[in-house]
C-alpha positions as CSV (number, residue, x, y, z in Angstrom):
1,X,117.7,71.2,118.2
2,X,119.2,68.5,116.2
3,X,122.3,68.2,114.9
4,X,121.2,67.7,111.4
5,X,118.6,70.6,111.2
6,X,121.3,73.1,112.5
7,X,123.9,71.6,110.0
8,X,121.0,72.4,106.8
9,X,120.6,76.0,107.9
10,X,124.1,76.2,107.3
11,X,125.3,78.3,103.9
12,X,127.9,79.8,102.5
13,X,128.9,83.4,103.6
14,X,129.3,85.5,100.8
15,X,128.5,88.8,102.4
16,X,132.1,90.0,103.5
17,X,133.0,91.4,99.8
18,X,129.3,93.3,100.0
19,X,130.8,94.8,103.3
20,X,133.2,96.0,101.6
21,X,131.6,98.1,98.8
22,X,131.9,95.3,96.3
23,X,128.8,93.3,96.3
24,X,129.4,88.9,96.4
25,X,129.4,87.3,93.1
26,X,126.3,85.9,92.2
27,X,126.2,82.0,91.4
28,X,123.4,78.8,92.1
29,X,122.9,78.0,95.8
30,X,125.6,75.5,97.1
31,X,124.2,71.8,97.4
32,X,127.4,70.6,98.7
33,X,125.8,69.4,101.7
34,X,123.3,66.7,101.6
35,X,121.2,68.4,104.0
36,X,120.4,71.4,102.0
37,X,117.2,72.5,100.6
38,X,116.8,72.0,97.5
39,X,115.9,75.5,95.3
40,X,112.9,73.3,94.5
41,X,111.7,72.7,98.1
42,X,109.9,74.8,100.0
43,X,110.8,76.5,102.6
44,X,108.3,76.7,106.1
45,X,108.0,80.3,106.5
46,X,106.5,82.3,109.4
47,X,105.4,85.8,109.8
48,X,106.2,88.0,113.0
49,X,104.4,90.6,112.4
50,X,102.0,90.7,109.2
51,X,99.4,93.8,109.0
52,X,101.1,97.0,107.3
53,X,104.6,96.4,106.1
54,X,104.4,92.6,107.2
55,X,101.5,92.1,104.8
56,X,103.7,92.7,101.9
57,X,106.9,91.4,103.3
58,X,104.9,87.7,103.9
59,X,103.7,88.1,100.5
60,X,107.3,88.8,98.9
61,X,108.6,85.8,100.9
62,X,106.1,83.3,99.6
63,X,106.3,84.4,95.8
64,X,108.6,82.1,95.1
65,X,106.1,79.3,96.0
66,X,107.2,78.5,99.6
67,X,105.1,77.8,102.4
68,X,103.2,80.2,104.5
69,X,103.2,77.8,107.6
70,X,102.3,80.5,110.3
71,X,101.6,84.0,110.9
72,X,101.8,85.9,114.2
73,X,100.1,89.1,115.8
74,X,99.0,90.5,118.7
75,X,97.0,93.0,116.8
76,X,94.3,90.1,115.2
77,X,92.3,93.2,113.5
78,X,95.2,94.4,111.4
79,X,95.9,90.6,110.3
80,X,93.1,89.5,109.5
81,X,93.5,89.9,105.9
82,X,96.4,87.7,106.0
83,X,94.7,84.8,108.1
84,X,92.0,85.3,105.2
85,X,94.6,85.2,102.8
86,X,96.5,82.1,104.5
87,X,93.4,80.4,106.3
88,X,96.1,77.3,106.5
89,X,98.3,79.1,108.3
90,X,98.9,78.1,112.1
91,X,97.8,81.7,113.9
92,X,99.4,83.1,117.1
93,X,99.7,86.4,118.5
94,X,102.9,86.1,121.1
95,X,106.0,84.9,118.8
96,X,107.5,83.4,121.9
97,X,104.4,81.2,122.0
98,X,105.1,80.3,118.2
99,X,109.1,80.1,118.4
100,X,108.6,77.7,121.5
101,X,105.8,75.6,120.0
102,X,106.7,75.7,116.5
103,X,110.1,76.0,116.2
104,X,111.5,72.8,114.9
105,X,109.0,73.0,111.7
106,X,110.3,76.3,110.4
107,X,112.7,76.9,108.2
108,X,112.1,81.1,107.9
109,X,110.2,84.2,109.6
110,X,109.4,87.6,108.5
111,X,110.1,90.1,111.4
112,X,108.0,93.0,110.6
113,X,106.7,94.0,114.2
114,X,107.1,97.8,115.3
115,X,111.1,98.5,116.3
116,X,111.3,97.8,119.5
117,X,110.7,94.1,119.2
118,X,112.3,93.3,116.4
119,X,115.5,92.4,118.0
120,X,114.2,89.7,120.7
121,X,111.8,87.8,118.1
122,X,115.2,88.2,115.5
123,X,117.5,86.3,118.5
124,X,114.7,83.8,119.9
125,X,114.7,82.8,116.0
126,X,118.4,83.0,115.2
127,X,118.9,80.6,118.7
128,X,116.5,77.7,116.9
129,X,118.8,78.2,113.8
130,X,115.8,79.8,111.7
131,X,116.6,82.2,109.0
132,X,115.6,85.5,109.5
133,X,114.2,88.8,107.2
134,X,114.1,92.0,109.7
135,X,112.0,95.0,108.6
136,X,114.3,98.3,108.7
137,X,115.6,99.6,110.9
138,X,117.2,96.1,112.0
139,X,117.1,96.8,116.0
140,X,115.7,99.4,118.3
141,X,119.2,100.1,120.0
142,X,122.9,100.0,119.1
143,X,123.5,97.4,121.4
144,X,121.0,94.8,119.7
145,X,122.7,94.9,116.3
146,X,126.0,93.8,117.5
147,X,124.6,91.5,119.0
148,X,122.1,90.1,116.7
149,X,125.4,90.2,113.9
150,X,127.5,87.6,116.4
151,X,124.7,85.6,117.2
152,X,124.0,85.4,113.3
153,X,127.1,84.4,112.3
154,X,127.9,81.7,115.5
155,X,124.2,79.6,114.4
156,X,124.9,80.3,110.5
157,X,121.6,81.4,109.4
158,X,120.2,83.8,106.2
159,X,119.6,87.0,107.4
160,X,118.4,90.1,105.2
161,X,117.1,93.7,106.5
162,X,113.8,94.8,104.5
163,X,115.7,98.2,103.0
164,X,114.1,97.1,99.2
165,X,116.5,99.9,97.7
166,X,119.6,98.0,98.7
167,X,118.5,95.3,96.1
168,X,117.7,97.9,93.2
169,X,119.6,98.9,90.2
170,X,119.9,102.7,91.2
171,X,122.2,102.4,94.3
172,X,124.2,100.1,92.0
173,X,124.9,103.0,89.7
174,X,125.1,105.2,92.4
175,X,127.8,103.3,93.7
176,X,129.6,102.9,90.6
177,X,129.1,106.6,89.5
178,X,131.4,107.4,93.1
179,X,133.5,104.8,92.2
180,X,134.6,106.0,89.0
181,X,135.6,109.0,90.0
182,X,133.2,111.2,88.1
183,X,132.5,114.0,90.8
184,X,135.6,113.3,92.4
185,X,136.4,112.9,96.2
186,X,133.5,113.2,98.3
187,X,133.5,115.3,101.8
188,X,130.4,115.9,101.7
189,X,126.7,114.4,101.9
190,X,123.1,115.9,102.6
191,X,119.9,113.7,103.0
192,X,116.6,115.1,104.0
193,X,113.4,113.8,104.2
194,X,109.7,114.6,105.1
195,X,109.5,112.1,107.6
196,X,107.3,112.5,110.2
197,X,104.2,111.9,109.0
198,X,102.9,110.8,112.5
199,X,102.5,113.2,115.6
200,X,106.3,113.7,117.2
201,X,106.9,116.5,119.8
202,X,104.8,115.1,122.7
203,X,105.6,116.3,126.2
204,X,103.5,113.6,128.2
205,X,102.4,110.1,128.1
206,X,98.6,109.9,126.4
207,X,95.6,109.2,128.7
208,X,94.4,105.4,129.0
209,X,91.8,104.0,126.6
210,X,90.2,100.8,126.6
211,X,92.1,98.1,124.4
212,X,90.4,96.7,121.7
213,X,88.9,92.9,121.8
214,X,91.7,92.3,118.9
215,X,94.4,93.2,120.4
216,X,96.9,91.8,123.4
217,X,98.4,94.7,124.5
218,X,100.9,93.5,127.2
219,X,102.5,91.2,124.1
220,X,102.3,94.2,121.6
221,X,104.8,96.5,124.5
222,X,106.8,93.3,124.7
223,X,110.2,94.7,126.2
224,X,109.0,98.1,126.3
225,X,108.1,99.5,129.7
226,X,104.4,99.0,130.4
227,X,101.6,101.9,129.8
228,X,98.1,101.9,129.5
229,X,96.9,101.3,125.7
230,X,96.0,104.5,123.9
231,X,95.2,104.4,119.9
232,X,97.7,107.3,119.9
233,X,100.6,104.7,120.3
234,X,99.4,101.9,118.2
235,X,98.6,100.6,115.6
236,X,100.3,103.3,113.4
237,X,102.1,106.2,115.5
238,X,104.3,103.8,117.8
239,X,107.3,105.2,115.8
240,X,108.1,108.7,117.1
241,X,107.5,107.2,120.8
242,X,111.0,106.8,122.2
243,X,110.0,103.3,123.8
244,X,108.9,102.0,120.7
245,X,110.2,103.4,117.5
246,X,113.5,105.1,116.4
247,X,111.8,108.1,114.4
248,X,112.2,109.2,110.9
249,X,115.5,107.9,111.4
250,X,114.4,104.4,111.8
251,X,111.7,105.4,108.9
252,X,113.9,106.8,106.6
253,X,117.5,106.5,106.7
254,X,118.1,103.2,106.1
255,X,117.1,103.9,102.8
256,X,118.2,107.4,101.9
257,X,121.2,106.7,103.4
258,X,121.9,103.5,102.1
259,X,123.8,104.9,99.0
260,X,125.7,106.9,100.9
261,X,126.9,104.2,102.9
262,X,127.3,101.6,100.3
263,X,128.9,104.3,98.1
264,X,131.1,106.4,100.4
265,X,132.2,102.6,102.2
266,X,131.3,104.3,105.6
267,X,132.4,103.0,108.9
268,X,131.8,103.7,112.0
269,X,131.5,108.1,112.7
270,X,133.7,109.6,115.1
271,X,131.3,112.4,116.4
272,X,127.6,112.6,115.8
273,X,125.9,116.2,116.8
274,X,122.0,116.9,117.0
275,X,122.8,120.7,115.9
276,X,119.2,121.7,115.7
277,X,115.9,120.4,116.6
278,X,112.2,121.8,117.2
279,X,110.1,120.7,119.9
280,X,112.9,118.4,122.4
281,X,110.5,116.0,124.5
282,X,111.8,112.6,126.7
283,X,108.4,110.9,125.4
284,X,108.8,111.4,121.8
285,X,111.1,112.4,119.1
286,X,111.3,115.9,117.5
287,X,109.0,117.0,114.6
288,X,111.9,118.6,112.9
289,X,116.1,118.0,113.3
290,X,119.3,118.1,111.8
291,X,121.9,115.7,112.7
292,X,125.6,115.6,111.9
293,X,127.9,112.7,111.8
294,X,131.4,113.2,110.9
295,X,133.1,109.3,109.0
296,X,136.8,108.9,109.3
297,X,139.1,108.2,106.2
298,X,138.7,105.2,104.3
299,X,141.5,104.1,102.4
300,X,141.8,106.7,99.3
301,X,138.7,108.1,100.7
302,X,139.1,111.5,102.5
303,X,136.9,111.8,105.6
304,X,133.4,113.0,104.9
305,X,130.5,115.5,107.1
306,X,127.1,113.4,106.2
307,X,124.3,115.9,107.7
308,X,120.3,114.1,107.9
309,X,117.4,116.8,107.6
310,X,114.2,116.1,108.8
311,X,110.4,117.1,109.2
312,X,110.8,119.0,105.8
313,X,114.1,120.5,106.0
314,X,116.2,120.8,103.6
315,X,120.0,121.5,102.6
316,X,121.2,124.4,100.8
317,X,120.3,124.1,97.3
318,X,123.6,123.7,95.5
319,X,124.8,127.0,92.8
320,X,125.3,126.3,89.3
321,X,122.2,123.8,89.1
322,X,119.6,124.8,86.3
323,X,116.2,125.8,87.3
324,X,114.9,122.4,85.8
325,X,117.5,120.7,88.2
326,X,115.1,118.4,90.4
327,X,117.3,117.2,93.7
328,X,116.4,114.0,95.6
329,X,112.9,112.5,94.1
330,X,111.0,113.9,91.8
331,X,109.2,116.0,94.1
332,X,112.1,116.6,96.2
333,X,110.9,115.8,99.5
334,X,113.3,112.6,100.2
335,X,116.7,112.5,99.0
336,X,120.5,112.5,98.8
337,X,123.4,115.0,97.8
338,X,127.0,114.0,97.5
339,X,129.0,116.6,96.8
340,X,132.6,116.1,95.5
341,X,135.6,118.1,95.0
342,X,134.7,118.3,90.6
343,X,131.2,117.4,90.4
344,X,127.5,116.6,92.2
345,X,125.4,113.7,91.8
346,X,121.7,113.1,93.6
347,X,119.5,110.3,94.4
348,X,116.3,109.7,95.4
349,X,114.9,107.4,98.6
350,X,115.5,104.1,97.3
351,X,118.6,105.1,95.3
352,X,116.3,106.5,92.5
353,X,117.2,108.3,89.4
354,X,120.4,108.4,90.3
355,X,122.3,111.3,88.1
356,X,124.8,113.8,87.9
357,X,123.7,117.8,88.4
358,X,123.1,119.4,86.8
359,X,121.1,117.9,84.4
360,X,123.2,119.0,81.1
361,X,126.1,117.1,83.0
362,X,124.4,113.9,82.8
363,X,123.0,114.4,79.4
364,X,126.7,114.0,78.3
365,X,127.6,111.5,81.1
366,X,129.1,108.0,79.6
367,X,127.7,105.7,82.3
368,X,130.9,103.6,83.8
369,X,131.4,99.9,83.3
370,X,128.5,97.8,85.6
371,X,131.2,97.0,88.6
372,X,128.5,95.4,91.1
373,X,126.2,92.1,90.0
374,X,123.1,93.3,89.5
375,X,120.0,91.9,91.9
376,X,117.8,88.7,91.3
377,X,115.4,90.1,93.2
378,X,114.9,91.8,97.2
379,X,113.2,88.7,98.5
380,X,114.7,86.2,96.4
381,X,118.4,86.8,97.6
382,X,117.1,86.2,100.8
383,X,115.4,83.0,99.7
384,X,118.3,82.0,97.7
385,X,120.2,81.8,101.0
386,X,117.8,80.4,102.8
387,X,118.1,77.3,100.8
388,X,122.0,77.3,100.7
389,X,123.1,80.2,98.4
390,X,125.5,83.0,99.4
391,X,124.0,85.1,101.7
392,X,122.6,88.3,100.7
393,X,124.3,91.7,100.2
394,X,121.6,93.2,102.5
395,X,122.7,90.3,105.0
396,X,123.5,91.2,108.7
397,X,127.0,92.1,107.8
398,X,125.9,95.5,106.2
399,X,122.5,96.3,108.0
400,X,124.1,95.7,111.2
401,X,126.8,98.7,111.0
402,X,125.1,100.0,109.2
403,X,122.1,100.6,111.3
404,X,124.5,101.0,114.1
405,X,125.6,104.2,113.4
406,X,122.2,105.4,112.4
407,X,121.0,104.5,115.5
408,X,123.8,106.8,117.0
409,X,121.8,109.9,115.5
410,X,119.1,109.2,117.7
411,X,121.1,109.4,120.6
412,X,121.9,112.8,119.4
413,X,118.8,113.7,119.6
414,X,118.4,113.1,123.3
415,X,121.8,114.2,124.4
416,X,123.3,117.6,123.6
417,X,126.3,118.3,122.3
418,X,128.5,116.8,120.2
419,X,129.5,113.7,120.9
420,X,132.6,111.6,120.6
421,X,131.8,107.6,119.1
422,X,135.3,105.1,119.7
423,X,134.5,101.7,117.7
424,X,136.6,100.0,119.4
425,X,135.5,100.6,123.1
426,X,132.0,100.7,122.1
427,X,131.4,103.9,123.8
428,X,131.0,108.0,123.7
429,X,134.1,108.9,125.1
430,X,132.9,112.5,126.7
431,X,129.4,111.1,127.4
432,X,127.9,108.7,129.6
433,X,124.9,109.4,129.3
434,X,124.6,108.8,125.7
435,X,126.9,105.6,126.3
436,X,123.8,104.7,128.7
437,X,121.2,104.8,125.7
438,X,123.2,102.4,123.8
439,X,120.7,100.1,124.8
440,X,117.5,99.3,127.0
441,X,116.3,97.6,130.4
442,X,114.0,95.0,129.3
443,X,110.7,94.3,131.0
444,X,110.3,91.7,133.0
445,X,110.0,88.3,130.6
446,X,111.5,90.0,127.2
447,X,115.2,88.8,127.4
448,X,117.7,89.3,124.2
């Protein structure tokens, strides 16, 4: 790659203070440098990924006018709405085939694939100095986000993870409802969800079927290990397969527990504990669990227990809330609890409604000053920094520790126990076998 196109790519961090709890300042993209876009120019943009969530992350990446210059699938039934959408748009179904042929005229891709190749298309792309939007969860493994966040900041490209609620206004005043001290110090945080809504608890591998016409199977497994097709995998229920997806999880917690983290300034845990689950399988993950994760101190912030529910369970309701007391959502299937040492507040999956409990609490709650810069938009701070802005607050530099220690909750679902997380070392100090699962053997022409 030349010189010059590495040296346009090239922005100006801003993401550090959004690491931090405090999100960067907003202000116009940079044109310091010659060789920047322009906010007026369009962008070359291509889409890794584009039937279910990739349809609308394409679409979200081109409303500001830029150029849909390729999309990619090996699945050509679920695109073809967007090659009838984009019939100008360069079609392949293997990105490698796209990244090596079509590199040097991109400026952008969307990486909406299933999990477990989001981190190989993410590097290939990073290595060409292309900006790059991942669909949550960032990586399949802990071991890919570290490494996707070095190799992100050495080429000094945009990155984003697709978690919408990161860019809304409710994990803002979440955040600044913490901040202000109006429930006090917090030890203490529940999240729950639904999640799954696809079969989980499977024993055994599903028979062989006959792939479809539309579809390259050896390019959809990618990295994975290789089994025959089966319509039980893909195109929808690859996510509670081990190989492929990292459960509800993966689904979910990057958003529920985005206010959490953002609020609570988490770092890495120091234990992490499946402590119950229903239906243990090596194939799949379990169609119910609970998962604990204990964070350190941070700074005045006392250590806090964050448990995850899952498959429908739920935490202890809280006493003292009034029967008309709604936790979470509206219809309380997806949430958040923080409870502090003089007060409770909830939120819902994309930092929702956030609000005191119980209700009369909030009736009489004086909102705190706004403390975070409010979003331009989920898509457009991505753009924005595609074209020489600050980099987003959902850059790499939140979603990748972020989704790190996630990530460690699904190893805690395959090894019992609790076990012991060091930072530092990069290892479970009492467990090598969950060490182990920190990341994957690639197949045989997948490389990170």
């Amino acid at each position: 790659m030349s010189q010059n196109k590495l040296s346009r790519r090239i922005f100006l961090m801003g993401a550090a203070a959004a690491m931090g709890g405090c999100a960067a300042v907003r202000k116009k993209p940079s044109l310091s440098k010659l060789d920047y876009k322009s906010p007026n120019e369009k962008l070359n943009i291509a889409a890794i990924g584009c039937g279910g969530k990739g349809s609308s992350d394409i679409d979200g990446a081109a409303a500001m006018g830029d150029n849909v210059y390729a999309l990619c699938d090996p699945d050509w039934a679920k695109a073809g709405s967007k090659f009838e959408q984009y019939p100008a748009a360069k079609r392949y179904k293997d990105y490698r085939e796209l990244l090596e042929k079509e590199g040097k005229n991109l400026d952008a891709v969307t990486i909406s694939t299933p999990d477990h190749n989001h981190a190989p298309a993410c590097m290939l792309a990073i290595r060409q100095g292309i900006h790059v939007y991942v669909q949550k969860p960032m990586v399949h493994t802990v071991y890919e986000a570290h490494a996707l966040l070095q190799a992100a900041r050495e080429y000094g490209v945009a990155t984003q993870m697709g978690n919408q609620g990161h860019s809304g206004d409710g994990i803002r005043k979440m955040c600044e409802i913490i901040w202000s001290d109006a429930i006090g110090p917090v030890r203490e945080v529940h999240a729950w969800t639904n999640r799954p809504i696809w079969p989980q608890g499977i024993a055994d591998p599903l028979p062989e079927e006959e792939i479809p016409e539309t579809m390259e199977w050896d390019t959809w497994l990618g990295p994975a290990p290789y089994r025959p097709y089966n319509s039980g995998y893909a195109p929808f229920n690859w996510r509670g397969w081990y190989d492929y997806g990292t459960g509800a999880l993966g689904d979910m917690a990057c958003h529920i527990l985005d206010a959490p983290n953002w609020a609570l300034k988490l770092t890495a845990p120091t234990s992490v504990e499946c402590i119950e689950q229903d239906t243990y399988s090596q194939q799949t993950y379990p169609n119910k669990s609970i998962i604990r994760f204990e964070f350190p101190a941070r700074g005045t912030m006392p250590p806090v227990t964050l448990t995850w529910y899952d498959g429908g369970l739920m935490p202890p309701r809280p006493e003292g809330l009034e029967e008309r007391d709604r936790i979470g959502d509206r219809d309380q299937r997806n949430g958040s609890l923080f409870i502090g040492d003089s007060g409770i507040a909830t939120t819902g999956t994309y930092a929702d409604g956030s609000r005191l409990l119980p209700g009369s609490k909030m009736e009489e709650f004086k909102a705190p000053r706004q403390m975070i810069p409010r979003s331009i938009g989920h898509y457009e701070e991505w753009l924005m920094a595609c074209k020489g802005g600050l980099q987003s607050p959902g850059s790499f530099e939140y979603a990748a520790p972020f989704t790190s220690w996630i990530l460690l909750g699904v190893i805690a679902l395959r090894v019992p126990g609790k076990l012991y997380w060091d930072e530092e070392k990069f290892e479970f100090t009492n467990s090598k076998e969950a060490t182990d699962l920190l990341h994957i053997h690639y197949r045989k022409g997948w490389t990170l």
